[in-house]
C-alpha positions as CSV (number, residue, x, y, z in Angstrom):
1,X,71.4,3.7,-41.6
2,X,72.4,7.2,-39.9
3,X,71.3,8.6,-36.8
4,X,69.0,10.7,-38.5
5,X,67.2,7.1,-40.4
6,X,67.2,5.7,-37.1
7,X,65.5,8.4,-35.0
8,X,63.0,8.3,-37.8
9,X,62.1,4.8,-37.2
10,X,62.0,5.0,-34.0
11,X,58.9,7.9,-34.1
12,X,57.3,6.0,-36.0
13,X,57.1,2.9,-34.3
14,X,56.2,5.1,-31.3
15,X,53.6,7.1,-33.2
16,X,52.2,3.2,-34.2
17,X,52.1,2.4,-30.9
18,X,50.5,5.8,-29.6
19,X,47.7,4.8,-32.6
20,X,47.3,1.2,-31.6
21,X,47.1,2.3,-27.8
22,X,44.0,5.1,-28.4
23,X,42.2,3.0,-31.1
24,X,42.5,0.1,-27.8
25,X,40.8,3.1,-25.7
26,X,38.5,4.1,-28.3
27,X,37.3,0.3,-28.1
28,X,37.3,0.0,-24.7
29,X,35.3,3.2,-23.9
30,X,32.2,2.3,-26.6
31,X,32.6,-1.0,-25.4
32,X,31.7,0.5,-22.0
33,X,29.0,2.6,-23.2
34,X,27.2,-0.1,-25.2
35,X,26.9,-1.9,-22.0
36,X,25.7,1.3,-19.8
37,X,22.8,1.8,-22.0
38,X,21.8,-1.0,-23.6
39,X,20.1,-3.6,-24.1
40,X,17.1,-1.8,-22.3
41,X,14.3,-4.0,-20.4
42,X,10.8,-2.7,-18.8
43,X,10.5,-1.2,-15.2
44,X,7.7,0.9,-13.9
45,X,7.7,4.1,-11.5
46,X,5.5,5.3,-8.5
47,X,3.8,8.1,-10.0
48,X,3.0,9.7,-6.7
49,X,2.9,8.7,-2.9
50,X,1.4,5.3,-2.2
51,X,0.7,4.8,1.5
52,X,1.5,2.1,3.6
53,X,-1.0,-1.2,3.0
54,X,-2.9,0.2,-0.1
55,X,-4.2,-2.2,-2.3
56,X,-2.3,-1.8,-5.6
57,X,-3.6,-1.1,-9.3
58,X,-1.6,-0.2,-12.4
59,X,-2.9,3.4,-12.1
60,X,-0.5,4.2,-9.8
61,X,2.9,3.6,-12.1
62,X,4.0,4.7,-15.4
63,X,6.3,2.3,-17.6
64,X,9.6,3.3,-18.4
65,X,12.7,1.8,-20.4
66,X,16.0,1.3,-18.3
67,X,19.6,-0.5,-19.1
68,X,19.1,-3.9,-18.0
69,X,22.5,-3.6,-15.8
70,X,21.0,-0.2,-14.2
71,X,17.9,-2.3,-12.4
72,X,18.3,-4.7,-9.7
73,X,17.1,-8.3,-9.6
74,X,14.1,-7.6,-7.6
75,X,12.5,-4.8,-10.2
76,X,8.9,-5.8,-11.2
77,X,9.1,-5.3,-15.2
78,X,6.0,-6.7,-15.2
79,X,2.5,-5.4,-13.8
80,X,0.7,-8.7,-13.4
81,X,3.2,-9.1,-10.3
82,X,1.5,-6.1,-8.6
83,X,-1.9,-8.5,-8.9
84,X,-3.7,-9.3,-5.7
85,X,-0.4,-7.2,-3.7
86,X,-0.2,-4.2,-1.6
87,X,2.7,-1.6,-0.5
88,X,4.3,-2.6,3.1
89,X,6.3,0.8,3.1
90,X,5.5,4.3,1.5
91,X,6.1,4.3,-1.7
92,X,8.1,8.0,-2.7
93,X,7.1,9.1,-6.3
94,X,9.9,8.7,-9.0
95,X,10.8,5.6,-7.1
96,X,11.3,2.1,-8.8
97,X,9.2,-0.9,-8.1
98,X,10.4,-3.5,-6.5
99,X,9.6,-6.7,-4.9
100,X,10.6,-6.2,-1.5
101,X,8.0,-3.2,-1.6
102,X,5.0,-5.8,-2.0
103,X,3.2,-8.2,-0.3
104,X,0.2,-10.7,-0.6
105,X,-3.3,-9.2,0.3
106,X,-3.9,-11.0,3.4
107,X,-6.7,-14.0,2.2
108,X,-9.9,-14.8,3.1
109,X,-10.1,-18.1,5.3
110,X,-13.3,-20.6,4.6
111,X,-16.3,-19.4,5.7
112,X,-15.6,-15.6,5.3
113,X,-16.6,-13.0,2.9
114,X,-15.3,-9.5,2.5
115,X,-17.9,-7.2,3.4
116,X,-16.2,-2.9,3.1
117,X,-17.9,0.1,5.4
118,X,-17.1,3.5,5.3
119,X,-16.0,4.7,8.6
120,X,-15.2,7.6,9.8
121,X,-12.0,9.0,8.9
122,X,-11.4,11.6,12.0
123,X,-12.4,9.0,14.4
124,X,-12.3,5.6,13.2
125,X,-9.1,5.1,11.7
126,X,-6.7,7.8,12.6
127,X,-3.5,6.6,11.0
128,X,-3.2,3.1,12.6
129,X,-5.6,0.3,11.3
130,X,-3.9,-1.3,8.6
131,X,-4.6,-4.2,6.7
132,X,-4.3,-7.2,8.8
133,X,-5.0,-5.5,11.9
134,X,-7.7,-7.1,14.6
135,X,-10.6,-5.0,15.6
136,X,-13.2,-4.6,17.7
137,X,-16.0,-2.7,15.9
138,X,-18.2,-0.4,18.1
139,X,-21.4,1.2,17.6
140,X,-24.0,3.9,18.9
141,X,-27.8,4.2,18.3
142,X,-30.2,6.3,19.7
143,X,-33.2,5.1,21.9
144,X,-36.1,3.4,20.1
145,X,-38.6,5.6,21.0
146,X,-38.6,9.1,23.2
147,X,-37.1,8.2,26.8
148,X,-35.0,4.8,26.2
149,X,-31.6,6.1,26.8
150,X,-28.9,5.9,23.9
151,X,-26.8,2.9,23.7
152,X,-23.4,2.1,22.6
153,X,-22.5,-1.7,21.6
154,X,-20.0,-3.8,20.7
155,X,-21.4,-5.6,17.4
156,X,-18.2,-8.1,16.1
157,X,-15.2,-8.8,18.2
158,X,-11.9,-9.3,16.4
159,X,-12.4,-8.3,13.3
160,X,-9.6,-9.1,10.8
161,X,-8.7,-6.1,8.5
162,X,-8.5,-6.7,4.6
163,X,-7.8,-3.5,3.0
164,X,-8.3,0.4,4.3
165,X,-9.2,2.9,1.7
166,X,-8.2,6.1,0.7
167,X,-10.1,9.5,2.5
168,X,-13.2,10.0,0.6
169,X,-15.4,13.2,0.9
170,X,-19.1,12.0,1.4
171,X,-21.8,13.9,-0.7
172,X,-23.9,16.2,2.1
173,X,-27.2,14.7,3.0
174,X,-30.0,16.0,5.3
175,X,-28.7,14.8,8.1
176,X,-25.3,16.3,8.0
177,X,-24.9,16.0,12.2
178,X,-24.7,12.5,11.9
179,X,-23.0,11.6,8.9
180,X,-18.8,12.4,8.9
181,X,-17.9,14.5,6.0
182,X,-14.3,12.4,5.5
183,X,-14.5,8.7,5.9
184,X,-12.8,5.5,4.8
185,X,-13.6,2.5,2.6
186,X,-12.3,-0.6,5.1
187,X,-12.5,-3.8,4.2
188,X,-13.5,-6.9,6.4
189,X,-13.0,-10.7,6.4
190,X,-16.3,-11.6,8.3
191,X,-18.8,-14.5,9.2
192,X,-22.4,-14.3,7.6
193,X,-23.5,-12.6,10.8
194,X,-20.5,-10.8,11.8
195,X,-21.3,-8.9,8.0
196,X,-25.0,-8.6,8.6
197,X,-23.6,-6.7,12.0
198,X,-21.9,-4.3,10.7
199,X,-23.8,-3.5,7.5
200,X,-26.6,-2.9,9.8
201,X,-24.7,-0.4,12.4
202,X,-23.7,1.6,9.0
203,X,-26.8,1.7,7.7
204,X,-28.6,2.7,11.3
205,X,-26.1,4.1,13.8
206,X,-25.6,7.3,14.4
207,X,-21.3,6.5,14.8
208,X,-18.8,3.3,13.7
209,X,-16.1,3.4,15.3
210,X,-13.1,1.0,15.6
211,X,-11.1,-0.1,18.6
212,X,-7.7,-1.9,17.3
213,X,-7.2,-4.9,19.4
214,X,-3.2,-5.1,20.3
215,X,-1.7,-8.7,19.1
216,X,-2.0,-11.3,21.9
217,X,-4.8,-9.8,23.4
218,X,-8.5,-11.8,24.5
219,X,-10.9,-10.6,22.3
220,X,-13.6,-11.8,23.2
221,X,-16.3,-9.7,25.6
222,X,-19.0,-11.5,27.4
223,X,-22.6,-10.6,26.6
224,X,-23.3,-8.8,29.0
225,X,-20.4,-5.9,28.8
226,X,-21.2,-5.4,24.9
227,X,-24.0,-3.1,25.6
228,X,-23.3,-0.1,27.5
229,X,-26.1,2.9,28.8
230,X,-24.7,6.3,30.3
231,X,-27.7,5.9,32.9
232,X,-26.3,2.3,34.6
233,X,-22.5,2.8,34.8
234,X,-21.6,3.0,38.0
């Protein structure tokens, strides 16, 4: 074999190696790709802004088709987890659902019953009930007949929080000086009477309002200091 035979032989051993070495890459790369996109599994994405504490409903997400390996461990891929559940942090729209981002709906303990008001939303709330929050719900009326003085009281003492509501405009009436035009769905875990209170100061006060009660605190308020008259504070 000559020098020319052997340099021959030689490219072509090194063109079989350059072919075995890019069909290897070839392999490699859609080997790569096939595990990028596929297989694909279920996730589901905040449609728009969900605040803090709201009670969850499948409204609220759209379903999309991901690569399994693209998701983390804690994605819900399944709606039934957002059952019974609310958000503990804002929830951004495009954003993925996860676990961390959910919690129970606090319960209701035996002898309770949920019992929702509308309060009003410029005065009542402002930003900082939340579900599981204590309160102290307050309550003015007007004197029963022409001269008793106006009274504010205190009707239920620590209050436990359920659920707050998203801002709903309130239909006009014909007394539009009492009634707030922006107020609150907020839902209580209450005693029989504790419910019968507070359905009755919506129904017949002229304002509900809301004190939150900071954790630790004494809640409860003697008998005496719940009912409170311009005319005898001294």
């Amino acid at each position: 074999m000559n020098s020319r035979q052997r340099r021959g032989v030689i490219l072509l051993i090194l063109s079989a190696l350059c072919a075995l070495g890019a069909f290897a890459g070839v392999l490699s790369f859609v080997h790569d790709v096939n595990t990028k996109v596929g297989p694909e599994t279920t996730a589901y994405r905040v449609r728009s802004e969900v605040k803090p504490y709201t009670t969850l409903d499948a409204d609220q997400f759209e379903k999309v088709e991901m690569p399994r390996r693209w998701l983390s461990g804690n994605a819900v891929t399944d709606l039934a987890q957002i059952r019974g559940k609310i958000a503990v942090t804002t929830l951004r729209a495009g954003s993925l659902l996860q676990t961390d981002m959910i919690v129970d709906r606090p319960a209701l303990q035996p002898g309770q019953q949920e019992v929702a008001i509308m309060i009003d939303a410029a005065t009542g709330v402002a930003g900082k009930i939340t579900p599981g929050s204590r309160v102290n719900v307050y309550a003015t009326f007007e004197g029963r007949k022409e001269g008793d003085p106006d009274q504010s009281k205190i009707i239920v003492t620590n209050a436990r929080v359920l659920d707050v509501g998203r801002i709903t405009a309130l239909e006009p009436d014909d007394d539009s000086r009492r009634r707030p035009t922006d107020a609150v769905p907020i839902t209580f875990a209450l005693s029989t009477l504790d419910a019968q209170r507070v359905t009755y100061a919506e129904s017949f006060a002229q304002r509900v309002r809301l004190a939150l009660v900071a954790p630790g605190s004494e809640t409860s308020v003697p008998d005496q200091d719940r009912t409170y008259e311009l005319a005898t504070d001294k």
